[in-house]
C-alpha positions as CSV (number, residue, x, y, z in Angstrom):
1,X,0.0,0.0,0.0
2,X,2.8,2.5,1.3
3,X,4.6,1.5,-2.3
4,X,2.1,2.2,-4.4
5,X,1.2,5.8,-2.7
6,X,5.0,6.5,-3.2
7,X,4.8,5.5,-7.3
8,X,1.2,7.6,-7.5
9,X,2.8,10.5,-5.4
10,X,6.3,10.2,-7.9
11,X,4.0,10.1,-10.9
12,X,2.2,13.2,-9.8
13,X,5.2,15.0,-9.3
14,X,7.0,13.7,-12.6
15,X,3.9,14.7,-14.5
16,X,3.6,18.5,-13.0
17,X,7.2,18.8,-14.0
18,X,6.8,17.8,-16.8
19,X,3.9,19.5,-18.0
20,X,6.3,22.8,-16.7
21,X,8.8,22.0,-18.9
22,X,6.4,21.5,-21.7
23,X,4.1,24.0,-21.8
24,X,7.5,26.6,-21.0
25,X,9.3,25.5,-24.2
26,X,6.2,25.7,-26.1
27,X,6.0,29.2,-25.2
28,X,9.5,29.9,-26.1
29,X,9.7,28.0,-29.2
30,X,5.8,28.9,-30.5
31,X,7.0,32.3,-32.9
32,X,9.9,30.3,-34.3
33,X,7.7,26.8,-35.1
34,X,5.4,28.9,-36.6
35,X,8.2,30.5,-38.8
36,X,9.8,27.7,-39.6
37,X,6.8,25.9,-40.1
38,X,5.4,28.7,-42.9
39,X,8.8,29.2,-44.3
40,X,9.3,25.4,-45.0
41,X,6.1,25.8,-46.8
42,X,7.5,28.3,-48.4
43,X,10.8,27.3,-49.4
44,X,9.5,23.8,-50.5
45,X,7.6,25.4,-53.1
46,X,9.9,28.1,-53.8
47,X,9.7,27.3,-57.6
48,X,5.9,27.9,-57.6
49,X,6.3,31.0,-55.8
50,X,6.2,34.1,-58.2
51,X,9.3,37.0,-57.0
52,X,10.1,40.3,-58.2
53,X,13.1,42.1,-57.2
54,X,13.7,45.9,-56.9
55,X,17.0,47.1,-57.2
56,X,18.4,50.9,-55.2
57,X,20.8,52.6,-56.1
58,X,22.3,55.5,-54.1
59,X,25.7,57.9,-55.1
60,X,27.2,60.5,-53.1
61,X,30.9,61.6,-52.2
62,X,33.3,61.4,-48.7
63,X,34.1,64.7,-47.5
64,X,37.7,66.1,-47.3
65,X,38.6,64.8,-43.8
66,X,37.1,61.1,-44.8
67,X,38.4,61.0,-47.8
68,X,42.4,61.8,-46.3
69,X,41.7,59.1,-43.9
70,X,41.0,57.0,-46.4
71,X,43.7,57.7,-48.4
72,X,45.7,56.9,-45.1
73,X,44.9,53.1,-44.7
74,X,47.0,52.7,-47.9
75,X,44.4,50.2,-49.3
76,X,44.9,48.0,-45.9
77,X,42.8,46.9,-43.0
78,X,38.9,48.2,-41.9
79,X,37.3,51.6,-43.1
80,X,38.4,53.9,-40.6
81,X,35.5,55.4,-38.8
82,X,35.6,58.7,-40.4
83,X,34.7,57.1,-43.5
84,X,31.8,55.1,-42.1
85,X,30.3,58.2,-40.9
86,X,30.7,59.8,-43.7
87,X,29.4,57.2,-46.1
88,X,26.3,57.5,-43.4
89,X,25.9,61.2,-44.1
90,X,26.3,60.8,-47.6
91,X,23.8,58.1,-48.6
92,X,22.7,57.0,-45.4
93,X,23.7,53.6,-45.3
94,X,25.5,52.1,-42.1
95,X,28.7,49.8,-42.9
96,X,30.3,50.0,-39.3
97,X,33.7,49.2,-39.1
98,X,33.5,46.9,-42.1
99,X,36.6,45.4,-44.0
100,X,36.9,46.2,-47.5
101,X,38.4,44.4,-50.6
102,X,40.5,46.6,-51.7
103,X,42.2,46.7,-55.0
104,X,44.4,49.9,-56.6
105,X,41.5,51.9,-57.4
106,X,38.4,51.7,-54.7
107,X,37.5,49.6,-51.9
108,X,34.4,47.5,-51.9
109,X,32.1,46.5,-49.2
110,X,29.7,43.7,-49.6
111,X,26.8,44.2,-47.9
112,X,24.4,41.1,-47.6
113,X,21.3,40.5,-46.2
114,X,18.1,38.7,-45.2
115,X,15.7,38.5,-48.5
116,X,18.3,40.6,-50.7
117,X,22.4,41.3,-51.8
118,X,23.6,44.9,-51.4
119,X,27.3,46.3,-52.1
120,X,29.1,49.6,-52.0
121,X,32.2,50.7,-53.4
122,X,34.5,54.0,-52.3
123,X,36.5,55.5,-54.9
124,X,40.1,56.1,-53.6
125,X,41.3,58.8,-55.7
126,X,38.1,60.9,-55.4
127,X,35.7,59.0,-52.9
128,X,32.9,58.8,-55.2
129,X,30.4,56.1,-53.6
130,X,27.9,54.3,-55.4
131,X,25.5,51.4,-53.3
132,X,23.6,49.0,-55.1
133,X,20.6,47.4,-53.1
134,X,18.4,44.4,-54.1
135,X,15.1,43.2,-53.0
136,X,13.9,40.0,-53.4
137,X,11.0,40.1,-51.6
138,X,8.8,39.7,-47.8
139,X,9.2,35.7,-48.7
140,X,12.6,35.2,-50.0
141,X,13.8,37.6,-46.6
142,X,11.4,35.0,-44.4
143,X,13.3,31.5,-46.5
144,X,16.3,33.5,-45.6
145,X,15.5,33.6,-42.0
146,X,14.8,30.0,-42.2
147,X,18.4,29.3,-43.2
148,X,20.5,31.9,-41.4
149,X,21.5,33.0,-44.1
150,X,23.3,37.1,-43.8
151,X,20.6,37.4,-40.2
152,X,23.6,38.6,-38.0
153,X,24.6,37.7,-34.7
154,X,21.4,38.2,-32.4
155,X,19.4,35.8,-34.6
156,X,22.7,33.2,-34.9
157,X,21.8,33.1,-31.1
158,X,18.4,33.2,-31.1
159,X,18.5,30.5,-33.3
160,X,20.4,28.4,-30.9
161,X,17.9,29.2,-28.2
162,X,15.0,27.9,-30.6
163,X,16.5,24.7,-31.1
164,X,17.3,24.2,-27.5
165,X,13.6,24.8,-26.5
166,X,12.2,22.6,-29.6
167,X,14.5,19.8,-27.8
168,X,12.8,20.7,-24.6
169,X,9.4,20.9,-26.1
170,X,9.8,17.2,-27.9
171,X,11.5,15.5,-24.9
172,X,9.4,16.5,-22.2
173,X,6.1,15.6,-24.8
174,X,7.8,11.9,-25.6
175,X,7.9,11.5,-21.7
176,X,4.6,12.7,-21.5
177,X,3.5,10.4,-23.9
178,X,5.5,7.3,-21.7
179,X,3.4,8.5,-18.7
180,X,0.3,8.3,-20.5
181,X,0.4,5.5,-22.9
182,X,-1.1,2.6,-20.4
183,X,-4.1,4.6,-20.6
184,X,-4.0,5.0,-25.0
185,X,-3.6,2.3,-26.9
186,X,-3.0,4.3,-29.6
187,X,0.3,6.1,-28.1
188,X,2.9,4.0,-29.7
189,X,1.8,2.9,-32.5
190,X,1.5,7.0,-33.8
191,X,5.1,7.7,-32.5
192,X,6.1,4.4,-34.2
193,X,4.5,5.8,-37.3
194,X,6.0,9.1,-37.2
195,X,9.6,7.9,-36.7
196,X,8.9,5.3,-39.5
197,X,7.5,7.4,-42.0
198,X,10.3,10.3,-42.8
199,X,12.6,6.8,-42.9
200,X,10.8,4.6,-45.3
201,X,10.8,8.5,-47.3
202,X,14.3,9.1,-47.4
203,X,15.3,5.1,-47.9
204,X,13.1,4.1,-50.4
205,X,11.5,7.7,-52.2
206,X,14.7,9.9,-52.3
207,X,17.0,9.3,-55.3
């Protein structure tokens, strides 16, 4: 009698933590699964999926104090932050202390991102700078995000955090599942079939 009370009273307190831990990451991870749940959508039917990009251009030229400093790297190293600011003021795009390729006669910046490709070049003899911007497009930007692809640092990480709490989410659910499963038949059979299915997919379907 005194055994059974301690295995009720253990399940009880395994399932409350678990059903923490669960509902928690489901929280956490609900934005990004319904992200990466449109986007795989999305980018599975990318072909079918009509784009149309826009292209910017911008021009303007460093001042005189940029433009000396610019001339000082001697076609080495980052932009020096008098250039950055300037290339700001002039056309309004930010390139931070970005490193150039620099060859005898400008240095160029590329400038990816998210849903589109941009690039700027500087002019070392007379500091013209001409930006080029294109736009693919709200979905391509959103298939973009789905990959990581040019997203930065803050989404590298929030990434990782996203992955950590789908793990959370699906572990704490298959225990769930283990806890419940004397009381549906049907329990295992469905998690067999839903292991079984991407396998007999990628053995037998995928050339």
């Amino acid at each position: 009698m005194a055994d059974a009370h301690a295995d009720r009273k253990r399940r009880a307190w395994w399932l409350k933590q678990l059903h923490t831990w669960h509902w928690v990451s489901s929280a956490v991870c609900l934005a990004g699964l319904l992200l990466f749940a449109i986007t795989g959508i999305t980018l599975n039917h990318a072909r079918s999926i009509e784009s149309t990009a826009s292209t910017e251009h911008r021009s303007g030229t460093l001042g005189a104090e940029a433009l000396a400093a610019l001339k000082a790297t001697g076609g080495r190293g980052a932009l020096p932050e008098a250039v950055a600011w300037d290339i700001r003021r002039a056309i309004g795009i930010k390139v931070g202390q970005a490193v150039p390729e620099w060859s005898d006669d400008e240095a160029y910046l590329g400038l990816p991102r998210p849903g589109g490709d941009a690039w700027l070049t500087v002019d070392r003899a007379d500091g013209a700078i001409t930006y080029e911007a294109t736009d693919r497009g709200w979905v391509a930007w959103a298939n973009d995000l789905h990959k990581g692809r040019n997203a930065g640092l803050a989404w590298s990480v929030f990434l990782d955090v996203f992955a950590v709490a789908c793990l959370v989410f699906a572990v704490s659910g298959l225990l769930l599942l283990k806890l419940h499963a004397s009381r549906r038949a049907a329990t295992w059979p469905m998690v067999g079939f839903g292991l079984l299915l991407p396998l007999l997919i990628v053995l037998f379907l995928i050339h």
